[in-house]
Backbone as a printed PyTorch tensor [residue, N CA C, xyz], in Angstrom:
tensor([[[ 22.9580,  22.0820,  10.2100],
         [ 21.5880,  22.3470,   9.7900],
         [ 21.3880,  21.8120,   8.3790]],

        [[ 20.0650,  20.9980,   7.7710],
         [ 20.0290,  20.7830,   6.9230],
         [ 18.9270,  20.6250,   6.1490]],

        [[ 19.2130,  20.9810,   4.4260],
         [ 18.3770,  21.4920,   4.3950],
         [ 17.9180,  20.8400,   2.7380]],

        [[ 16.4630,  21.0950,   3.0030],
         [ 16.0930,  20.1850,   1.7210],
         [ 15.0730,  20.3710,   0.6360]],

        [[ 15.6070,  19.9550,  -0.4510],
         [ 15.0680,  20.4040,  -1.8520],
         [ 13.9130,  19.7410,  -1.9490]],

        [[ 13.0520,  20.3070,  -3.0550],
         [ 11.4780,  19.7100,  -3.4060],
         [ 11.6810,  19.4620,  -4.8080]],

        [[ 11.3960,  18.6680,  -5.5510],
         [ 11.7810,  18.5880,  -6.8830],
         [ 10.2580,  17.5250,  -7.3970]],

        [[  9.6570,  18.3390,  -8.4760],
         [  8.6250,  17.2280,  -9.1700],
         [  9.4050,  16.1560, -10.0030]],

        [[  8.5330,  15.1200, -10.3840],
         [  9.2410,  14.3030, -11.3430],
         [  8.5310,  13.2510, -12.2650]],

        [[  8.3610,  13.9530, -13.1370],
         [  7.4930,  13.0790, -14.2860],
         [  7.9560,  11.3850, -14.3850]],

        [[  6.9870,  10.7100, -13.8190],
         [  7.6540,   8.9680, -13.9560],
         [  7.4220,   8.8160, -15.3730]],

        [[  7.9640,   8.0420, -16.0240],
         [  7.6710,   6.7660, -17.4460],
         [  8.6380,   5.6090, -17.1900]],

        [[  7.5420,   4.3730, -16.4440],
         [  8.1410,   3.3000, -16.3110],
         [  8.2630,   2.3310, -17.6630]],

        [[  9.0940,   1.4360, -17.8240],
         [  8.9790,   0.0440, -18.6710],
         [  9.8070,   1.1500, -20.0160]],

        [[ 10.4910,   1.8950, -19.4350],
         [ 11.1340,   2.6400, -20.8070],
         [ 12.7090,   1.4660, -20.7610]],

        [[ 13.3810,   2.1260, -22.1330],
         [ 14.1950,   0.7150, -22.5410],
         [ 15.5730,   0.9640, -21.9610]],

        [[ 16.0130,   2.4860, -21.3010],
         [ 17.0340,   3.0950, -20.6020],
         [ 16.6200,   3.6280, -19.1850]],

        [[ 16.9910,   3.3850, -18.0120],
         [ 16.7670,   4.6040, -17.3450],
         [ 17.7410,   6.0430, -17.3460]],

        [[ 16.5070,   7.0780, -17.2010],
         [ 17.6290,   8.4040, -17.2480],
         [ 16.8200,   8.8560, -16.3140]],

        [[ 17.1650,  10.6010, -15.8510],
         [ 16.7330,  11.6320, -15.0650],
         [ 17.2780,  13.1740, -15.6760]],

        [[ 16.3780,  13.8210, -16.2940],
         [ 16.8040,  15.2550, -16.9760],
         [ 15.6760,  16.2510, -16.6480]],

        [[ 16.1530,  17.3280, -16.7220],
         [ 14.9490,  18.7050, -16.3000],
         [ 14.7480,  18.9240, -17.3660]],

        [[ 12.9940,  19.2330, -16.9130],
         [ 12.6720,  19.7610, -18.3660],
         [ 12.6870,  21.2720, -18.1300]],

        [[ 11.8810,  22.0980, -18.7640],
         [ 11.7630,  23.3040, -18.9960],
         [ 12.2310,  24.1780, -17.5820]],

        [[ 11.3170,  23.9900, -16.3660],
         [ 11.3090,  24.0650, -14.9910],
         [ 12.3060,  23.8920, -14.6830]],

        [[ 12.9940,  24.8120, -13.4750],
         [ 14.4400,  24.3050, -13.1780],
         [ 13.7130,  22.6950, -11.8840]],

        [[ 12.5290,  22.9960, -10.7820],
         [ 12.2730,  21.8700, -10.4740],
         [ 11.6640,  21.2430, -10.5740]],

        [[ 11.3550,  20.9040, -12.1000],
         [  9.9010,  19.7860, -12.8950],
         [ 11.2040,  18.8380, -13.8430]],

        [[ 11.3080,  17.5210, -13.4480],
         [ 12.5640,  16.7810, -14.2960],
         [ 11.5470,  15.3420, -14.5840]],

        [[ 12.0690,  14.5390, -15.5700],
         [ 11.7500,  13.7340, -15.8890],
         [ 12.3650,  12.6770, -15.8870]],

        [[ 11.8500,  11.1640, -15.3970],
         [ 12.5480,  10.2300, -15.2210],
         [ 12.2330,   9.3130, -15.6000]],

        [[ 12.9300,   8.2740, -16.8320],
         [ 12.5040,   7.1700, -17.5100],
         [ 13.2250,   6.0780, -16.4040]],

        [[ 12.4420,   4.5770, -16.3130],
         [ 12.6810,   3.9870, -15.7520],
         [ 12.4940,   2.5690, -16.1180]],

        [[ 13.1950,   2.1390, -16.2030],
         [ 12.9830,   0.5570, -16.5780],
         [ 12.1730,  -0.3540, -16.0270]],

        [[ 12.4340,  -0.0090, -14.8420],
         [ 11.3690,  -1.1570, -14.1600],
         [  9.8780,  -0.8150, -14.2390]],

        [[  8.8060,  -1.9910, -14.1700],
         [  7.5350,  -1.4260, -14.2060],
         [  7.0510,  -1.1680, -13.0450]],

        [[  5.9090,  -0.3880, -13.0160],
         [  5.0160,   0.0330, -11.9150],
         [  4.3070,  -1.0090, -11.3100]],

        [[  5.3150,  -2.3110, -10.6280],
         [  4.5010,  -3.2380,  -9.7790],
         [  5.0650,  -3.2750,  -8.3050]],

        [[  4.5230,  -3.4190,  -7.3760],
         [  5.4200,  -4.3940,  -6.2290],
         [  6.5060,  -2.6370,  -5.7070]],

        [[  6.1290,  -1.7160,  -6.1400],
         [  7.2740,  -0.3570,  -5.8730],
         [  8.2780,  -0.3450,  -6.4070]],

        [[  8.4770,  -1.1180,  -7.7830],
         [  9.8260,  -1.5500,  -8.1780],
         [  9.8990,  -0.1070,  -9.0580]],

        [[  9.2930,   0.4900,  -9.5230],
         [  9.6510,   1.6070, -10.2270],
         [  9.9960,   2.9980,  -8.8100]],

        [[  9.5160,   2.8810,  -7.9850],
         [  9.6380,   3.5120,  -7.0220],
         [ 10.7500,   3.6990,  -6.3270]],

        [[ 11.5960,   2.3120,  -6.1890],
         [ 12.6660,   2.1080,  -5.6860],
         [ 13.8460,   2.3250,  -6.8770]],

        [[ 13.4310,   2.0050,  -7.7180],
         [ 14.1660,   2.2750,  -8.9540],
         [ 14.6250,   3.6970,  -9.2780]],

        [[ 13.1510,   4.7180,  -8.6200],
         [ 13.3770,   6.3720,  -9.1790],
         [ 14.1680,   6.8420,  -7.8810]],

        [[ 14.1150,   6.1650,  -6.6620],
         [ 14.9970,   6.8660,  -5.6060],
         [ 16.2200,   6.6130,  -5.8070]],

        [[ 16.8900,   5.4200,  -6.0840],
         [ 18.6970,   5.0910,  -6.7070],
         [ 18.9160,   6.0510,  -7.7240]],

        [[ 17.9190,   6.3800,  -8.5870],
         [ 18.5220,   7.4040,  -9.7040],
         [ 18.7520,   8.7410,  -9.0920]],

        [[ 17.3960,   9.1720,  -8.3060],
         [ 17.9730,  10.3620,  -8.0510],
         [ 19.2930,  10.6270,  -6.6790]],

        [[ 19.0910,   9.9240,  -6.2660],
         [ 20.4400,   9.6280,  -4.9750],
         [ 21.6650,   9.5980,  -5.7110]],

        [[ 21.6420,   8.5840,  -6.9300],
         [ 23.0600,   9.2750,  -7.7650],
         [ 23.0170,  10.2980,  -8.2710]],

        [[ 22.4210,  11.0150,  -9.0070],
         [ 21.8690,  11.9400,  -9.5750],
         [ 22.7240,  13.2030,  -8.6270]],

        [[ 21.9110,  13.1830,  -7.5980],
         [ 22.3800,  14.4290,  -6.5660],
         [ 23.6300,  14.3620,  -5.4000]],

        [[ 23.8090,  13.0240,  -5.8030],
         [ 25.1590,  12.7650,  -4.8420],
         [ 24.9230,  12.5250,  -3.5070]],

        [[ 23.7430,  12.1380,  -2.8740],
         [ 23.3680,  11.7160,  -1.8400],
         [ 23.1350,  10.4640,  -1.2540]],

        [[ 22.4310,   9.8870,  -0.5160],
         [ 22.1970,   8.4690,   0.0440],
         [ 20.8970,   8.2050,  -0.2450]],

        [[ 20.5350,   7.1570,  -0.2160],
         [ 19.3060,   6.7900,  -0.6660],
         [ 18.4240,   7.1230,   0.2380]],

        [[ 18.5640,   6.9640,   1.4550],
         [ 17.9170,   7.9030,   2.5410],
         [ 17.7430,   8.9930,   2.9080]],

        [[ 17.8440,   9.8140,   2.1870],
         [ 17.8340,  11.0610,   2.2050],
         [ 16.9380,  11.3530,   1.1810]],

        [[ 16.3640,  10.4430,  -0.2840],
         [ 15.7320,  10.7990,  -0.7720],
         [ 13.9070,   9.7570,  -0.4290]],

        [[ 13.1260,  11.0510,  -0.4090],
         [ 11.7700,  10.4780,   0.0960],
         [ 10.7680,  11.2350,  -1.0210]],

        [[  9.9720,  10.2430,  -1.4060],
         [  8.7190,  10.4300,  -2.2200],
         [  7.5050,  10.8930,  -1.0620]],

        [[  7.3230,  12.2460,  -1.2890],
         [  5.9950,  13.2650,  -0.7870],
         [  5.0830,  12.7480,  -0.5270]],

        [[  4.5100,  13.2190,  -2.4680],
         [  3.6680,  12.5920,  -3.0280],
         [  3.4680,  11.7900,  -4.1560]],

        [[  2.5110,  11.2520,  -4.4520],
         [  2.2800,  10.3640,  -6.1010],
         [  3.0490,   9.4170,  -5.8950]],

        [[  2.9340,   8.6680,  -4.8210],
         [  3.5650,   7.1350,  -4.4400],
         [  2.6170,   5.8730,  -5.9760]],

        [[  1.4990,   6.5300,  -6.4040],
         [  1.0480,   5.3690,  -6.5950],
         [  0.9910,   6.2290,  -8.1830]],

        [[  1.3520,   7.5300,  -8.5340],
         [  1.0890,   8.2140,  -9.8040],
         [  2.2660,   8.6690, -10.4070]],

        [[  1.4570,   9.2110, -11.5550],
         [  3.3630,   9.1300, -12.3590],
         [  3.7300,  10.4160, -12.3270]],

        [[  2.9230,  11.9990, -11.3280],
         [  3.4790,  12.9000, -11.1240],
         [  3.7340,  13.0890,  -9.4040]],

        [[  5.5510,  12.9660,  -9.1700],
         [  5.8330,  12.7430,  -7.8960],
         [  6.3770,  13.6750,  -7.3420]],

        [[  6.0340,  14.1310,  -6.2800],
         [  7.0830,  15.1890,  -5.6920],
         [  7.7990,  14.5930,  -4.3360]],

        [[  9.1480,  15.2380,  -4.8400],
         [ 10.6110,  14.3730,  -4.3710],
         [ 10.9110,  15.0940,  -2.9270]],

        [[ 11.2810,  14.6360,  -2.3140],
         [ 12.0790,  15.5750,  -1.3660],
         [ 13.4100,  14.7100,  -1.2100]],

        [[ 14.5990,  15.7690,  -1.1170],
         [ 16.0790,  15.5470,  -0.7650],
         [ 16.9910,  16.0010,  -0.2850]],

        [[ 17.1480,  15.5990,   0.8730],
         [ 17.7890,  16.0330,   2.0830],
         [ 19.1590,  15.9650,   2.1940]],

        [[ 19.6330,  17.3910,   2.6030],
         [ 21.3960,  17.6350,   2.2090],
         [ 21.5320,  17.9900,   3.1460]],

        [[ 22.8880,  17.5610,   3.7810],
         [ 23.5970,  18.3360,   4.9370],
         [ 24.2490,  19.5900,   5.2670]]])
């Protein structure tokens, strides 16, 4: 059975590092990202982070909502 987390996630693309850290919220985190917001490249960019991040596959992590905004809610699916 498996079962899966919801996590928000503040985007800031075209930053000069990427990272992923929680802020205040245990599930409101923030994620700087290098790549810019064209073509889904920041999109694809925030799912590799959090897939390492949580130790999962990249398929397992799916964007909800805010595909096209910079407040996203994550979903990530664990076995």
């Amino acid at each position: 059975m498996s079962k899966a987390k919801i996590i928000q996630v503040k985007v800031k693309p075209n930053a000069r590092k990427s990272s992923l850290h929680p802020l205040n919220d245990i599930n409101l985190w923030q994620a700087e990202l290098k790549s810019p917001p064209v073509d889904g490249k920041a999109n694809k960019e925030l799912i590799i982070l959090i897939a390492e991040h949580f130790g999962c596959r990249k398929s397992a992590v799916t964007i909800k909502s805010g595909v096209s905004g910079r407040m996203k809610l994550i979903q990530i699916k664990s076995a």
